[in-house]
Wavefront OBJ file of the C-alpha trace (Angstrom):
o trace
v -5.994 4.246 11.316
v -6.836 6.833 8.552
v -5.548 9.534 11.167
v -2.368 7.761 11.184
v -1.708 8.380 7.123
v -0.539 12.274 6.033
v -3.493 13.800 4.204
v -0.727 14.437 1.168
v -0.606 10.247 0.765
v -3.008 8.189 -0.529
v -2.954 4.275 -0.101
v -3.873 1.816 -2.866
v -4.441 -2.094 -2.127
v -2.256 -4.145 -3.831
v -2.956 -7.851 -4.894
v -0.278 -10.487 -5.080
v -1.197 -13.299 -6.144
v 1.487 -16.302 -4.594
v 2.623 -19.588 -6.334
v 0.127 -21.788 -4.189
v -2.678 -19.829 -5.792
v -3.252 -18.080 -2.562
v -3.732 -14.303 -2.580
v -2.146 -11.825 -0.571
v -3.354 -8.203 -0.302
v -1.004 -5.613 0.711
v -0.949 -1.223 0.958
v 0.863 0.209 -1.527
v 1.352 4.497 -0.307
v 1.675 6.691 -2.858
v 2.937 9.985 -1.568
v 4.614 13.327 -3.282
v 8.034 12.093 -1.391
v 8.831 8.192 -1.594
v 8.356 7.193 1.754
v 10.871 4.468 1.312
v 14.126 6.182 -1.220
l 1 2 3 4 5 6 7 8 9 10 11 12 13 14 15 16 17 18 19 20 21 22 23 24 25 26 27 28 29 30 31 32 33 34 35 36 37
């Protein structure tokens, strides 16, 4: 999986927490480009 992610980005895990009180964890990529603009 790590092969799969350009050496330039970096991936931090995000925690959302929902309204049931259930969390959800999620990838947040920080990259020099915005992957999504």
């Amino acid at each position: 999986f790590s092969k799969m992610i350009p050496r330039e980005a970096t991936a931090e895990v995000v925690w959302a927490v929902s309204g049931d009180g259930m969390s959800t964890a999620g990838l947040r990529f920080l990259a020099e480009v915005p992957l999504f603009s």
